[in-house]
N, C-alpha and C positions, 0 to 999 in steps of 0.2 A: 556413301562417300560423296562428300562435294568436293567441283574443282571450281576456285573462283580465277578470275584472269583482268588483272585491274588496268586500265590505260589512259591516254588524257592530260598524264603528268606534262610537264618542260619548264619553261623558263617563260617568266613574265614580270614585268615592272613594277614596282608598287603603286598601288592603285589599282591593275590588272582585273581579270578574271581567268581561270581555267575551271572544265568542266570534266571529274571524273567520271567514268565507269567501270564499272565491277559487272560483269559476267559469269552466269553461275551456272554450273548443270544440275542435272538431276529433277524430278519431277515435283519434287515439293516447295519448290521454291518459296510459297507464296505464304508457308509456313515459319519459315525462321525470321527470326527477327537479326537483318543486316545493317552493320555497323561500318562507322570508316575511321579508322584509329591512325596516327601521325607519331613519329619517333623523331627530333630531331637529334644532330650529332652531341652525343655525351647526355642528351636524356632518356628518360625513360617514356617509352611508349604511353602514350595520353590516350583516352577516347576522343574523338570531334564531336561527330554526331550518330545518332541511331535510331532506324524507323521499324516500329512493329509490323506484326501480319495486317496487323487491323489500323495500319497507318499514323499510329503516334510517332511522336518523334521526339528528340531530346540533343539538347545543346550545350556544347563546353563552352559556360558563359564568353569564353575570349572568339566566339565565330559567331554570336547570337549577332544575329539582322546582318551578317555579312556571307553568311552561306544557309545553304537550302541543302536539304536529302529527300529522295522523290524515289521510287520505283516502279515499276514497270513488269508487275506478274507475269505478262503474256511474254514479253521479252527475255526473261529471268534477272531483271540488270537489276542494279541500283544506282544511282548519281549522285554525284557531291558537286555542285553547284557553287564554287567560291569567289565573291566578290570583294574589289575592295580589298585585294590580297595586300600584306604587310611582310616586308623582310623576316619578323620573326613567325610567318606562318612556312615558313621552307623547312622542308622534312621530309621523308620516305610517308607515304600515306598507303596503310593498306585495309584491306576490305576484311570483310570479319562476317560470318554468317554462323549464328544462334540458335539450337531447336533448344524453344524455353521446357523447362524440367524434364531438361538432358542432359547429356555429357557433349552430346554431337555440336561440335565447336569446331568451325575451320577457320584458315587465313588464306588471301594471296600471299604474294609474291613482291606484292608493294610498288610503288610507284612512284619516284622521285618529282617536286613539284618545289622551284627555286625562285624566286622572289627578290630581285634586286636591280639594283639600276645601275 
């Protein structure tokens, strides 16, 4: 079992930056491949970005060169880096952790993160 616990979210201007993190337990962190997925109201939950064990990474072309995903093995975290935030990037953001050819799939709790002037 993993427990992830995501923070960082609030409110910020467009233009802005805020900087997630997700917090994970358990010993294998460094194994799953950790995502950070966004839900705004009346959509459906999107992927943003997602970094492998072995540090690839992948981008929902509407964040490419405006946000960054990094992690931190020793720490268990992962971070979502967003710059250059835009009104229609406001949404609940939450953290997602993957063992690839598994079932083992968690979520937090999510993170509200509001973008407006």
């Amino acid at each position: 079992q993993v427990q992830l616990v995501e923070s960082g979210g609030g409110w910020v201007q467009p233009g802005g930056s805020l900087r997630l993190s997700c917090a994970a337990s358990g010993s294998i962190f460094s194994l799953y491949r950790m995502g950070w997925y966004r839900q705004a109201p009346g959509k459906q939950r999107e992927l943003v970005a997602f970094i492998g064990s072995g540090g690839i990474t992948n981008f929902n072309d509407s964040v490419k060169g405006r946000f960054t995903i990094s992690r931190d093995n020793a720490k268990n975290t992962v971070y979502l880096q967003m710059n250059s935030l835009k009104p229609e990037d406001t949404a609940v953001y939450y953290c997602n952790a993957r063992l690839p050819a598994t079932n083992y799939n968690y979520w937090g709790q999510g993170t509200q993160a509001t973008v407006s002037s």
